[in-house]
KOLKOLMAR-129593 format. One record per atom (N, C-alpha, C): residue in three letters; y, x, z. Coordinates in steps of 0.2 Angstrom, whole numbers, plus 5000, padded with zeros to 4 digits. Example, Ala and Ser with C-alpha at 12.3 -4.5 7.8 and 13.67 -1.06 7.14 Angstrom:
BEGIN
ALA497250665039/ALA497850625039/ALA498450665039/SER498950645035/SER499550685036/SER500050645039/
//
This chain:
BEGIN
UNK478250874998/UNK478750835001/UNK478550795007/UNK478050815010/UNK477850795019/UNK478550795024/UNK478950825022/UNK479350815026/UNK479750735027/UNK479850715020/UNK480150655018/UNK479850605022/UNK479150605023/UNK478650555026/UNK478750565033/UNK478850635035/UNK478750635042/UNK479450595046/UNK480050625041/UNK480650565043/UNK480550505044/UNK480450485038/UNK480350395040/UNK479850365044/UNK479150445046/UNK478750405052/UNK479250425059/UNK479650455060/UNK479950465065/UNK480350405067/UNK480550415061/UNK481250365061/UNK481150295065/UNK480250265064/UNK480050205063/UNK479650215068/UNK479350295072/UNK479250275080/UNK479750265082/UNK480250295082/UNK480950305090/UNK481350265087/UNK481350195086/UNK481950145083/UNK482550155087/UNK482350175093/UNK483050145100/UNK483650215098/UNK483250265096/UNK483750315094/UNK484050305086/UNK483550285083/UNK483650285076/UNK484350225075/UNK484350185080/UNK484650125079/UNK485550155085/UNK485350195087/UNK485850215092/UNK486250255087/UNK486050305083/UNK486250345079/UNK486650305074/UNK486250235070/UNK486650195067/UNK487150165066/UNK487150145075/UNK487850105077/UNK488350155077/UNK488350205078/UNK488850265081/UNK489050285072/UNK488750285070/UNK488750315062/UNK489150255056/UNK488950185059/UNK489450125058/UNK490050135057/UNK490050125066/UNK490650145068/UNK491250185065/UNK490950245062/UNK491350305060/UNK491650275055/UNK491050245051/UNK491150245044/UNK491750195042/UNK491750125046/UNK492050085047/UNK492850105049/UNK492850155053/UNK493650175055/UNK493850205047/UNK493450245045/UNK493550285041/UNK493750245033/UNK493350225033/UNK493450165026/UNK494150125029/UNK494250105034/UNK495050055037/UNK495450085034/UNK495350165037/UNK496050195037/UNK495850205029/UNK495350235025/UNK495650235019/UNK496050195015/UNK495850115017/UNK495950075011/UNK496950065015/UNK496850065019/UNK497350025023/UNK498050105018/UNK497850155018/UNK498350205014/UNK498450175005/UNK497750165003/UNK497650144997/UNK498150064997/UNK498150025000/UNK498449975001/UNK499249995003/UNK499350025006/UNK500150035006/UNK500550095001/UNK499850124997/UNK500250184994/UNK500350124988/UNK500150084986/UNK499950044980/UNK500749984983/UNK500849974988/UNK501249904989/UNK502149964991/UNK501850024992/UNK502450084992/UNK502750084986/UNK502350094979/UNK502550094974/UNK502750044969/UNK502449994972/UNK502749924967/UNK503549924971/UNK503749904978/UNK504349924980/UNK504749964976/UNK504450024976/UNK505050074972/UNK505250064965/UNK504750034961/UNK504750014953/UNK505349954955/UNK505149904958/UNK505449844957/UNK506149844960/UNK506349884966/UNK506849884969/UNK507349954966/UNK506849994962/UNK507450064961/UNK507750094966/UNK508350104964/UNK508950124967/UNK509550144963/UNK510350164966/UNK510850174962/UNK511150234965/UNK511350244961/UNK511850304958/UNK512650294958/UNK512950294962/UNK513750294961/UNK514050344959/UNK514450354953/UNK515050414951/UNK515550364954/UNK515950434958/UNK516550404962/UNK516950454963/UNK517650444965/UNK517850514966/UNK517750534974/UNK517850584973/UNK517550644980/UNK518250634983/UNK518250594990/UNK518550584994/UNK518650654998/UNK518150685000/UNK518050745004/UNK518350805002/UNK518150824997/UNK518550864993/UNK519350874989/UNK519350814989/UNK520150754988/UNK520750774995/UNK520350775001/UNK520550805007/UNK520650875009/UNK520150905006/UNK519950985008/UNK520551005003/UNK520650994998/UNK521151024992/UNK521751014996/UNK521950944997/UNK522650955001/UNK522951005006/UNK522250995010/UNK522551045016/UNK522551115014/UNK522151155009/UNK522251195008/UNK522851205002/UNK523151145001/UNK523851184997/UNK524351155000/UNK524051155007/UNK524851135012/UNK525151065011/UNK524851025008/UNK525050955006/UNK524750915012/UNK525250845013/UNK525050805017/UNK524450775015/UNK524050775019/UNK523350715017/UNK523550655015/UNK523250625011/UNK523450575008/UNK522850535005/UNK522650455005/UNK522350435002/UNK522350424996/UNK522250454990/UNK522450434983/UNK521850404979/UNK522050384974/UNK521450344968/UNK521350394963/UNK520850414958/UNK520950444955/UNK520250414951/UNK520650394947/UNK520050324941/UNK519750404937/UNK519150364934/UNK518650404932/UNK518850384924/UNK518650414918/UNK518750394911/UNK518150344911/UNK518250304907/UNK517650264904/UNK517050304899/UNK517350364897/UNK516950424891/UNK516650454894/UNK516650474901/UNK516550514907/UNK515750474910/UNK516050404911/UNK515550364914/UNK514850344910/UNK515150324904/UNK514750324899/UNK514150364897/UNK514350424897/UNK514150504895/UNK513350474898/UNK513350464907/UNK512750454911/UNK512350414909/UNK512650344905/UNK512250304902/UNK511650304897/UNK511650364896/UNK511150384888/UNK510750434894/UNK510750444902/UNK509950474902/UNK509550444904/UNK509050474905/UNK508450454906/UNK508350424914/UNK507850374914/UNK507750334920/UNK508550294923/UNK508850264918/UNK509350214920/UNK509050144916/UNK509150094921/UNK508950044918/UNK509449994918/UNK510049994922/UNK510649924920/UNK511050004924/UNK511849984921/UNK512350014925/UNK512949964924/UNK513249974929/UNK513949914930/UNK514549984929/UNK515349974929/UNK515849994929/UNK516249954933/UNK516549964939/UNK516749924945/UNK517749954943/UNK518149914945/UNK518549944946/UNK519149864950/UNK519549904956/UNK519749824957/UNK520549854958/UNK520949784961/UNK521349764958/UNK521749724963/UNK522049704967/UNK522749664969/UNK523149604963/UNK523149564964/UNK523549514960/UNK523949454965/UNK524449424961/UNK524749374963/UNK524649304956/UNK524549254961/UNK524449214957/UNK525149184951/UNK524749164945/UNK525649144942/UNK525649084941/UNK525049044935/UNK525348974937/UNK524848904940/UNK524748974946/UNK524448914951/UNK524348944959/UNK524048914962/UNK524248934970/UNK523948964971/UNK523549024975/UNK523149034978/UNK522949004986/UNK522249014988/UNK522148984993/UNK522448984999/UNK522948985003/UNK523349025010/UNK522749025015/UNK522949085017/UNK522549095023/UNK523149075030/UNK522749075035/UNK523049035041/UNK523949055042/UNK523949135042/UNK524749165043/UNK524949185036/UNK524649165032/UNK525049165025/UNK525849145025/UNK525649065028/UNK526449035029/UNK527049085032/UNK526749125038/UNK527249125042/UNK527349205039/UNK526949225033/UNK527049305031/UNK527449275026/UNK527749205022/UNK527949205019/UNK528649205021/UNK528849165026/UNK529349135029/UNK529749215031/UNK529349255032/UNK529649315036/UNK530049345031/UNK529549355024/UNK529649385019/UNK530149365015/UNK530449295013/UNK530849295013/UNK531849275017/UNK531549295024/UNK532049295028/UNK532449385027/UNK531849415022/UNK532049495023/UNK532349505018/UNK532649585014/UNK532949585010/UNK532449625004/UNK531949635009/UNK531449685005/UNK530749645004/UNK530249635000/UNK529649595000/UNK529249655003/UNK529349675004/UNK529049725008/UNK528949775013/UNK528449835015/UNK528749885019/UNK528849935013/UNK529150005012/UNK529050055011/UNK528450095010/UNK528150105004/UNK527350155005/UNK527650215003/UNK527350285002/UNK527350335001/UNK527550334994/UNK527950374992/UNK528150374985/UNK528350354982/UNK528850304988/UNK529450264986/UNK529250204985/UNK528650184982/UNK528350114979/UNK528550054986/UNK528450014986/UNK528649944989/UNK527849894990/UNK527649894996/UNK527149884996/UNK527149774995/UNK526749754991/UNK526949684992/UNK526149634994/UNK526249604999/UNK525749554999/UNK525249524993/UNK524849524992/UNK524449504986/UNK524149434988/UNK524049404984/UNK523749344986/UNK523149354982/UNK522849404978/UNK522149384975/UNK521849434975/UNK521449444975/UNK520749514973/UNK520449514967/UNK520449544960/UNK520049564956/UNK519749614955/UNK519049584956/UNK518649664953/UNK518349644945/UNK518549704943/UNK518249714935/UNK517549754936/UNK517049724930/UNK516449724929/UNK516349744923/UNK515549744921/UNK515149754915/UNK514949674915/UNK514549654921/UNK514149614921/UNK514049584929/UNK514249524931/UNK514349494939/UNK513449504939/UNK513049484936/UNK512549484938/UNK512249534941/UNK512349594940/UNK512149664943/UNK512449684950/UNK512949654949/UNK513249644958/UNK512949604965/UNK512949654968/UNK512549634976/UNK512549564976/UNK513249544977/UNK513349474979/UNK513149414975/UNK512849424968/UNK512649374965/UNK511949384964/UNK511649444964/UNK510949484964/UNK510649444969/UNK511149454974/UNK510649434980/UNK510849344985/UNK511049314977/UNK511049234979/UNK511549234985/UNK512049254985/UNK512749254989/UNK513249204987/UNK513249224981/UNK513749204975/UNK513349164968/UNK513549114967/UNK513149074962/UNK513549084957/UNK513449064950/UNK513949044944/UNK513648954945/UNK514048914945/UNK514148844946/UNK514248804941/UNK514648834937/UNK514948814929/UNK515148854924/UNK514948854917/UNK515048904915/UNK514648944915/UNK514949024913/UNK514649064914/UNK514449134915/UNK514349174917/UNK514449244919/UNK514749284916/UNK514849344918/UNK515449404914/UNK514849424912/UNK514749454906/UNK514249494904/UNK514749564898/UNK514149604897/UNK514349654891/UNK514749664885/UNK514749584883/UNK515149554877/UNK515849544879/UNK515949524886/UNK516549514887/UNK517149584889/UNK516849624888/UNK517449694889/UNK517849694883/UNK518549684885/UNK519049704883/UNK519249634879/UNK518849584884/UNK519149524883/UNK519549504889/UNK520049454888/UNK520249444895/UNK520049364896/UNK519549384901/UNK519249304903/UNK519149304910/UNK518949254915/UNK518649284921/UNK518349224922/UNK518049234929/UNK517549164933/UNK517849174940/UNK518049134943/UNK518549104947/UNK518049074952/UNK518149054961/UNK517849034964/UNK518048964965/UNK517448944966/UNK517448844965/UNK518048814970/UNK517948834973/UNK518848794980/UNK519348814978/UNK519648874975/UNK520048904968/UNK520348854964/UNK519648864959/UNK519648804954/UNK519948704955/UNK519648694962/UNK519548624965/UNK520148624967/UNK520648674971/UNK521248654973/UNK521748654969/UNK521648684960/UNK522148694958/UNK522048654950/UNK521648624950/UNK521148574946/UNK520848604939/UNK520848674939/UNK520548724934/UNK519848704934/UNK519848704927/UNK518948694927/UNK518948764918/UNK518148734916/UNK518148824912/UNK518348784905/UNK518548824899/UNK519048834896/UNK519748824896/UNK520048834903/UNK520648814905/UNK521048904905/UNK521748894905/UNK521948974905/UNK522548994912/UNK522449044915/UNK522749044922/UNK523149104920/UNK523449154923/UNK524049184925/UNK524249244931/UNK524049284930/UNK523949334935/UNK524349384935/UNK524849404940/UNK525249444941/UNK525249524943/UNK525149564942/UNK525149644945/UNK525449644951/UNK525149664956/UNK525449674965/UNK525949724963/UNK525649774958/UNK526249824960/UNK526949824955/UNK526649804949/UNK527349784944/UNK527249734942/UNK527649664944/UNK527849614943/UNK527749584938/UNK528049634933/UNK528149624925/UNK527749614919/UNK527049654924/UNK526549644922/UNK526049584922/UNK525849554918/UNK525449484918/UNK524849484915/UNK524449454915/UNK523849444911/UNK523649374911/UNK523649354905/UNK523149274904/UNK522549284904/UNK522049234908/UNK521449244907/UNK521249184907/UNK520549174901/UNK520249124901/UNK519749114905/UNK519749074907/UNK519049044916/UNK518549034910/UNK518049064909/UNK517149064908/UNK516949044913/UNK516949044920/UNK516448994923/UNK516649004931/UNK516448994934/UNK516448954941/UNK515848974946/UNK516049014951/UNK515649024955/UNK515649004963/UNK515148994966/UNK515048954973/UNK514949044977/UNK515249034984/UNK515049084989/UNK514849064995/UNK514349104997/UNK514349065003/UNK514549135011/UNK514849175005/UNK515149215010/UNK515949205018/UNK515649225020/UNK516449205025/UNK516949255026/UNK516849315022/UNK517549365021/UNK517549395027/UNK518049435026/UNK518449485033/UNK518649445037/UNK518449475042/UNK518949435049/UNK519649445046/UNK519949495045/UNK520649485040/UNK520949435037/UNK520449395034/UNK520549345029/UNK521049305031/UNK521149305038/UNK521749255042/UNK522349275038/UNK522349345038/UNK523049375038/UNK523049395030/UNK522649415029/UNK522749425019/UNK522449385016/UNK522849365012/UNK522549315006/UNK522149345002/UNK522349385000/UNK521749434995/UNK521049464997/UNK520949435002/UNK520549465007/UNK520049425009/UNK520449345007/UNK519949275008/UNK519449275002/UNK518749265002/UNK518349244998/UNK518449204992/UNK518949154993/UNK518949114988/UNK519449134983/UNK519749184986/UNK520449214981/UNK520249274975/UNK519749294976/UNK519149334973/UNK519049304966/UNK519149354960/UNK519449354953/UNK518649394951/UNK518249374945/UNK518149424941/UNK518249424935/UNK518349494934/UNK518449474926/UNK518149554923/UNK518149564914/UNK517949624913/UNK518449674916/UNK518049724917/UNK518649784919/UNK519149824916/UNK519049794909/UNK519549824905/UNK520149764905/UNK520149704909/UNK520549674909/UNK521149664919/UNK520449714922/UNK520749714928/UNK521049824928/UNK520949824923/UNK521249894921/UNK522049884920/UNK522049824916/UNK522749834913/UNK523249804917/UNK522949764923/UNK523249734929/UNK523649814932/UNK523449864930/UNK523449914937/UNK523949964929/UNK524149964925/UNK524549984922/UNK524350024919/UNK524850064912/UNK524550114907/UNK523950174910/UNK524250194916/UNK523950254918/UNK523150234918/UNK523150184920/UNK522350164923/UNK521950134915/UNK522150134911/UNK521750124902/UNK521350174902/UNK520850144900/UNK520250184897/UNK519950194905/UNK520050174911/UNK519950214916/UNK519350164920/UNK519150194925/UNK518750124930/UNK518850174937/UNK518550114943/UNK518550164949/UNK518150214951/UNK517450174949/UNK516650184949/UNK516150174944/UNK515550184945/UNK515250184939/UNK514450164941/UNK514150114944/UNK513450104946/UNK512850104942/UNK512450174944/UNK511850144940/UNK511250134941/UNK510950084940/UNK510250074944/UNK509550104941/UNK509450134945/UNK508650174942/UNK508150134942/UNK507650144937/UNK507250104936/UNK506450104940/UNK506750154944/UNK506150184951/UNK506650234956/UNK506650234960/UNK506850274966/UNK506550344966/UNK506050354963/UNK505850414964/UNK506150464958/UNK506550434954/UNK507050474947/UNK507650464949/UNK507750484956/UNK508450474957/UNK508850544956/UNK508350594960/UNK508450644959/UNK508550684954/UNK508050654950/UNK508150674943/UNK508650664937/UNK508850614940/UNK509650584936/UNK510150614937/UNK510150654947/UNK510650664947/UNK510850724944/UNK510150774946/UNK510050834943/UNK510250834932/UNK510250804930/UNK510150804923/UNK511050764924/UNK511350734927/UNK512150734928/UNK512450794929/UNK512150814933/UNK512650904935/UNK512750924929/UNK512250914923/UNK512450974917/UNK512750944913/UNK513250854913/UNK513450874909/UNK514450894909/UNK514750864905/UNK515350894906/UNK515950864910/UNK515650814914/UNK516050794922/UNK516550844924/UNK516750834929/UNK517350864933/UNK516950844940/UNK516350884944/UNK516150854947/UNK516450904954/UNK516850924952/UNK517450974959/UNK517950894961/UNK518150874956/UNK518450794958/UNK517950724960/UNK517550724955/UNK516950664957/UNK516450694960/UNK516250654963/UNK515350654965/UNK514850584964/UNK514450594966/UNK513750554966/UNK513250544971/UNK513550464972/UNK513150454980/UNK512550434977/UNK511950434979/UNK511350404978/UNK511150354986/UNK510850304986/UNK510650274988/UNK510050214986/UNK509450224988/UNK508950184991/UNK508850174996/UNK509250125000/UNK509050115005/UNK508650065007/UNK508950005001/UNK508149955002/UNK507549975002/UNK507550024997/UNK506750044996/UNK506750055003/UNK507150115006/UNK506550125012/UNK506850075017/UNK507050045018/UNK507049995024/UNK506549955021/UNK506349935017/UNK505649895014/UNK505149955017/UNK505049995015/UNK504550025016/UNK504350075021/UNK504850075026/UNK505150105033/UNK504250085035/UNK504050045038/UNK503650015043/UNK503050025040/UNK502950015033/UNK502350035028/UNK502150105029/UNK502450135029/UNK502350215028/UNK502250265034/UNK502450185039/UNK502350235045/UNK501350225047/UNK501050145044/UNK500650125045/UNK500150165041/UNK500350195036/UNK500050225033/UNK499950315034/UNK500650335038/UNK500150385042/UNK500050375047/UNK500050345048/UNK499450305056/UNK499050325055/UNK498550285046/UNK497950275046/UNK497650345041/UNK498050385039/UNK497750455039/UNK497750475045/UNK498050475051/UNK498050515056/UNK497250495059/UNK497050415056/UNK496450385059/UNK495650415056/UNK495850415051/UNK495250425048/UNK495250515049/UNK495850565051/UNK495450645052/UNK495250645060/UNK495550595064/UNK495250595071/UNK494550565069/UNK494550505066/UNK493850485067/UNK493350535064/UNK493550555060/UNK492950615056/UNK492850655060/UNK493350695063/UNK493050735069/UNK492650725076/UNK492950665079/UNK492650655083/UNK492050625081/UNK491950585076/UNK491350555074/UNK490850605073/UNK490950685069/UNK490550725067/UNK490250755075/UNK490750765079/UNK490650775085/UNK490150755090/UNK490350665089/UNK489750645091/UNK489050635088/UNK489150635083/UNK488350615078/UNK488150685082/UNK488450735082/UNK488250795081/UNK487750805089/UNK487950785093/UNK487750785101/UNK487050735102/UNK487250685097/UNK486650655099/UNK485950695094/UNK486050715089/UNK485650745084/UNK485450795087/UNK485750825092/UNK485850905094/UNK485250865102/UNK485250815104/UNK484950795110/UNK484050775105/UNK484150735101/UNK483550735097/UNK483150775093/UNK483550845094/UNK483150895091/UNK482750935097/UNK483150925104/UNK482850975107/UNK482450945111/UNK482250895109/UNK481650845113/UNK481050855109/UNK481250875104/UNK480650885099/UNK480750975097/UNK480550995099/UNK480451055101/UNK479851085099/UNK479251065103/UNK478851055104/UNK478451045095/UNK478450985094/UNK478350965086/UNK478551005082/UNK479351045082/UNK479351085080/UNK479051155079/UNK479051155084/UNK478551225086/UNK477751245086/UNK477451165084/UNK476851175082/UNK476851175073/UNK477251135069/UNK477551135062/UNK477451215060/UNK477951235064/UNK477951335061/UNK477451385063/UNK477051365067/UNK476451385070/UNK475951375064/UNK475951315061/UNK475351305054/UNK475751305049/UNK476351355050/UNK476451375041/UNK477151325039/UNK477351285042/UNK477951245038/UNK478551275040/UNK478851285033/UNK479551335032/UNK480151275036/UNK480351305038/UNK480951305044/UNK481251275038/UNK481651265032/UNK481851245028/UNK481651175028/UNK481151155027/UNK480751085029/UNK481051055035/UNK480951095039/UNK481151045045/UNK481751035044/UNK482151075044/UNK483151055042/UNK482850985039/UNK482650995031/UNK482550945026/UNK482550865030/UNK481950895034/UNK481850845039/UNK482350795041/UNK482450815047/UNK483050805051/UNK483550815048/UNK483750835042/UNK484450785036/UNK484250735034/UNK483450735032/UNK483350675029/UNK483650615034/UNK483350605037/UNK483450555043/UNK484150545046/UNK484550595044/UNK485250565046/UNK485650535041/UNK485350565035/UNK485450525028/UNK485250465027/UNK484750445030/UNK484650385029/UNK485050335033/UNK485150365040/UNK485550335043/UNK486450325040/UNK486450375037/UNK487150375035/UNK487250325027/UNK486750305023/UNK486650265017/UNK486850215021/UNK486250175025/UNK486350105028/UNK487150105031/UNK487350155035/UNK487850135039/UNK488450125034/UNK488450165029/UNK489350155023/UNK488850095018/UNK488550055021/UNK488449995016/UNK488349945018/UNK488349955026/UNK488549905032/UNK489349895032/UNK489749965032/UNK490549975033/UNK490849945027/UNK490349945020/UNK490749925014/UNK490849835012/UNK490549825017/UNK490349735020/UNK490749715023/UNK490849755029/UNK491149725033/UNK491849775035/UNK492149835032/UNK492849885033/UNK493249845030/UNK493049795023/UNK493749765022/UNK493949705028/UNK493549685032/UNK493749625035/UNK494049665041/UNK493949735045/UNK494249785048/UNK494949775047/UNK494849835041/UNK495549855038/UNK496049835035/UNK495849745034/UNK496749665034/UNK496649665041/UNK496549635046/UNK496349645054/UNK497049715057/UNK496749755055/UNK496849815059/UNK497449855054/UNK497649815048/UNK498149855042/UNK498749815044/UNK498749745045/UNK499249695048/UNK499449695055/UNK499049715057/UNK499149725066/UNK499649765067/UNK499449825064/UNK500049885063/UNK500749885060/UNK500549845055/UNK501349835053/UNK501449785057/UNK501149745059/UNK501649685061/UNK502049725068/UNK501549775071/UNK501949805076/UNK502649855073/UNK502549885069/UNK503149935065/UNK503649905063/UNK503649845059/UNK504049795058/UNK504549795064/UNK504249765072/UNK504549735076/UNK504849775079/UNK504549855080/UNK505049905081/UNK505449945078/UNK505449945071/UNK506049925066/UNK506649895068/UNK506349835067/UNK506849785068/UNK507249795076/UNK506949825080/UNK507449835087/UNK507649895085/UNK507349935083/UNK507950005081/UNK508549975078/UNK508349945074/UNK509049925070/UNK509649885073/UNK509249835076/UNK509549785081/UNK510049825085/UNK509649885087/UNK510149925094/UNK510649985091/UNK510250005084/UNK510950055080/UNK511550005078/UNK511349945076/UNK511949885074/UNK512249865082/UNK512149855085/UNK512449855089/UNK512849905095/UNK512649965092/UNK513150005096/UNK513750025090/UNK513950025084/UNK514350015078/UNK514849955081/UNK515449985078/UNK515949955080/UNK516149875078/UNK516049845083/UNK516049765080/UNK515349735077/UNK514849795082/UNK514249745081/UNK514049765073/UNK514149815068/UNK513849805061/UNK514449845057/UNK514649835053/UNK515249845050/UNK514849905045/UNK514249875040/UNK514049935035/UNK514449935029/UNK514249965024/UNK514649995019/UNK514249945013/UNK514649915010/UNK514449845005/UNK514449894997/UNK514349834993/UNK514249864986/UNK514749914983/UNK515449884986/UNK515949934981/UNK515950034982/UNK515550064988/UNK515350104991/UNK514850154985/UNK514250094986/UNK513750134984/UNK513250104980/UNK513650034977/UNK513349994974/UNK512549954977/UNK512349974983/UNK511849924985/UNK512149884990/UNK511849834993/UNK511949844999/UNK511749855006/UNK511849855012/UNK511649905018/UNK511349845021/UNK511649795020/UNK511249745026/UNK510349735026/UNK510149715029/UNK509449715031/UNK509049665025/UNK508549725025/UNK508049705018/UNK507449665020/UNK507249625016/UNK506649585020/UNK506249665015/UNK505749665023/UNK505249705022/UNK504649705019/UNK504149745017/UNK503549705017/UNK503149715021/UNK502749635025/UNK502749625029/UNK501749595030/UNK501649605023/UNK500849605025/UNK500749655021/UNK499949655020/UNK499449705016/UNK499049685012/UNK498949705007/UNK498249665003/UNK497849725000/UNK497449725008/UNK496949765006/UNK496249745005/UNK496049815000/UNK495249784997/UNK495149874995/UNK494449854997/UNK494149904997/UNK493949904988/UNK494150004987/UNK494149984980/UNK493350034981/UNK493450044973/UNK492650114971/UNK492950184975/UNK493550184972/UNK493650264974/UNK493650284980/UNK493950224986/UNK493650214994/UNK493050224994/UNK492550204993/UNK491950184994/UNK491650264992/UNK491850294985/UNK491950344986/UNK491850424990/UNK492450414993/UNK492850454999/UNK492450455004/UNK492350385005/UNK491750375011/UNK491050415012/UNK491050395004/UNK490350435003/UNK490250505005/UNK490850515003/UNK491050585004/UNK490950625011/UNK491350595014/UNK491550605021/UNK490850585025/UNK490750535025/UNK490150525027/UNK489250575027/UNK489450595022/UNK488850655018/UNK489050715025/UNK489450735023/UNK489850785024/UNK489750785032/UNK489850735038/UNK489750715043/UNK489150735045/UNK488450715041/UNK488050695042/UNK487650775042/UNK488050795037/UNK487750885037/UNK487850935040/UNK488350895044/UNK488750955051/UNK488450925058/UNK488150885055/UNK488150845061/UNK487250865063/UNK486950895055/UNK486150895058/UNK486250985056/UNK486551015055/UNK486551095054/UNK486751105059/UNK487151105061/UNK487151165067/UNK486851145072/UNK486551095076/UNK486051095081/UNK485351105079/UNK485351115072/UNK484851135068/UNK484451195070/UNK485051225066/UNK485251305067/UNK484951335073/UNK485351315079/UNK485351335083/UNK484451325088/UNK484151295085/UNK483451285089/UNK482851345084/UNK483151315077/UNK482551335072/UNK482751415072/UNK483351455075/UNK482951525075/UNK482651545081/UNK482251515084/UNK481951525091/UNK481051535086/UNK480551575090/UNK480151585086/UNK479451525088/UNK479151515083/UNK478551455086/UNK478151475093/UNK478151535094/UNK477551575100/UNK477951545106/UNK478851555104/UNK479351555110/UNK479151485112/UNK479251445108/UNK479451365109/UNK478951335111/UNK478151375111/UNK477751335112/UNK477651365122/UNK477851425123/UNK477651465128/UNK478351425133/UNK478751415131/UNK479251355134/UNK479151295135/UNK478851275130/UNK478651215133/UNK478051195136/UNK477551225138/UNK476951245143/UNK477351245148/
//
């Protein structure tokens, strides 16, 4: 094993090269280890995201196809409702990867024995309304359209809704609609609601059908909610429109507001996955079963996931793109300098095979020596790539972030009125802007270190083989008659 020895006497006359070789071979190592840990780091802060955030599944009816039918049987387009069964809805509930689902269905009312809040032209809509003979205009189908003074949405559960999920909407007193409460009639009413009209919880209210009169429901206030939403710009002009006229109750109680036909029925049906990556899965395992999916469909969305994870993913093929460039050119360069220190020693060589030493040896050789240089260097980079790669994993996001954030900036603003996305009732999330994540926590694990190992070996043997190669089939007589 002379050879072994001959390395380390090499290595230990020519330190300027031995030491130039190390820096370069640092170098590599260090980009390489960044970029690994910094993907290891975001595929791991990619995944806790999609666990903890999911995504939803809306059954709703197929507005598209709802259109295409009419024109196709000669009929005027028309916007129609067409409530889903609760047995239907249900059905979805027992598959696999659901972990909460709501049943949404809303609703128009008039208040009965109490006021609702007016909005600014309420007065003068009322004034007009009773100067006419009719409460209203004329709608399709004969019906009579009439003013509503409130909005209920029926529910499984308010806490599964956008607006209370995401601290919009408080319960203040009392307390939420929950899954006990179907097919009770109770609701949670908004706190300037309750304060103008001196309703507090255990008190019973009175709510009228927009569309038939006749129709009424008592309900008992369980609890009291605070908004800090500011409503439609509409809200001037419709009352049911204002935030604070906002009803919830179970939806089998905002079912019977809307008449027999709408029993047993809902509009929509949200379900939330219990990962984003089983969305597909749900939906595909829905198709089989016995829906009417020529009238409904199934939106999916996760859109938080990736607007969370938008700026992450892009950092993260950043940092694969960095570690196959750095491995190349790294192999590249080790390779030129090895390829410079082999043919300087020529000579040495040429006398080695001249007294009998197998060309095999020498390779040995000169791998030995790049090996070694390649040991110290991934345990120099193991030291110091994690303090690299939070440095150089946050830099990048923080750059993706802020261009993120102006893409968005600038699609929101060219949208009409500045934004106007699509809110819970759509698609059960909501579209406005997700706090991202917006650092890293990276640490160099074993399986990094690894990888490294790997790649670095691997370098290191491309890096002394073929300029190897390329010297050692020349014969000892040639080498030494050339270098004379």
């Amino acid at each position: 094993m002379n050879f072994i020895k001959r390395a380390f006497w090499n290595m230990k006359a020519k330190k300027g090269k031995t030491f130039l070789q190390l820096f370069v071979f640092t170098v590599i190592c260090i980009f390489v280890l960044s970029g690994l840990t910094i993907q290891s780091a975001a595929q791991k802060s990619s995944d806790l995201a999609r666990q903890e955030l999911g995504g939803t599944v809306t059954l709703q009816v197929d507005r598209q196809k709802q259109m295409e039918k009419q024109q196709d049987s000669g009929e005027k387009r028309s916007f129609e409702s067409t409530p889903i069964k609760v047995s239907d809805a249900k059905k979805l509930t027992a598959l696999d990867h659901v972990k909460s689902y709501n049943f949404i269905t809303s609703a128009s009312a008039n208040a009965g024995n109490f006021d609702a809040i007016e909005s600014s032209s309420s007065s003068d809509s009322s004034t007009d309304s009773s100067s006419s003979d009719t409460k209203g205009a004329p709608m399709q189908g004969g019906k009579q359209m009439v003013q509503a003074d409130l909005s209920i949405e029926g529910v499984i559960s308010t806490s599964l809704l956008e607006e209370f999920s995401d601290g919009d909407s408080k319960i203040t007193d009392g307390r939420a609609i929950t899954k006990s409460d179907v097919g009770q009639n109770v609701t949670v009413i908004n706190e300037t609601l309750a304060e103008e009209n001196d309703v507090s919880v255990g008190d019973s209210i009175t709510i009228e059908s927009a569309i038939d009169e006749d129709t009424t429901v008592k309900l008992k206030v369980v609890g009291i909610y605070k908004t800090t939403s500011s409503g439609d710009d509409q809200a001037q002009n419709f009352s049911f429109l204002n935030p604070y006229n906002k009803l919830y109750t179970p939806y089998t109680a905002t079912a019977a507001l809307k008449g027999d036909d709408y029993k047993n029925t809902i509009d929509s049906a949200v379900y939330d996955m219990d990962d984003a990556e089983h969305i597909d899965a749900f939906v595909k395992a829905a198709k089989k079963t016995s829906i009417d999916f020529d009238t409904f469909t199934l939106n999916t969305n996760d859109q938080l996931y990736q607007q969370m994870v938008g700026p992450i993913e892009n950092v993260a093929s950043f940092s694969k793109n960095v570690v196959y460039l750095v491995s190349v050119a790294g192999a590249v360069i080790l390779g030129l300098i090895v390829m410079m220190s082999i043919r300087e020693r020529k000579y040495e060589m040429g006398v080695l095979m001249a007294i009998g030493e197998k060309r095999w040896k020498l390779i040995g050789q000169f791998l030995t020596e790049i090996l070694i240089v390649a040991v110290v260097a991934i345990g120099i980079a193991s030291v110091t790539g994690n303090l690299v790669a939070n440095q150089l994993g946050n830099q990048l996001l923080s750059q993706q972030i802020s261009s993120s954030t102006d893409s968005t900036q600038t699609a929101s603003g060219q949208m009409p009125g500045g934004g106007g996305g699509i809110g819970h009732g759509m698609f059960g999330q909501s579209s406005s802007n997700a706090d991202v994540i917006d650092s890293l926590n990276v640490a160099v694990s074993m399986n990094d270190m690894l990888v490294l190992g790997g790649i670095g070996m691997l370098i290191a043997v491309i890096a002394t083989l073929l300029p190897s190669i390329s010297v050692l089939r020349l014969h000892p007589k040639t080498i030494l008659t050339k270098q004379e």
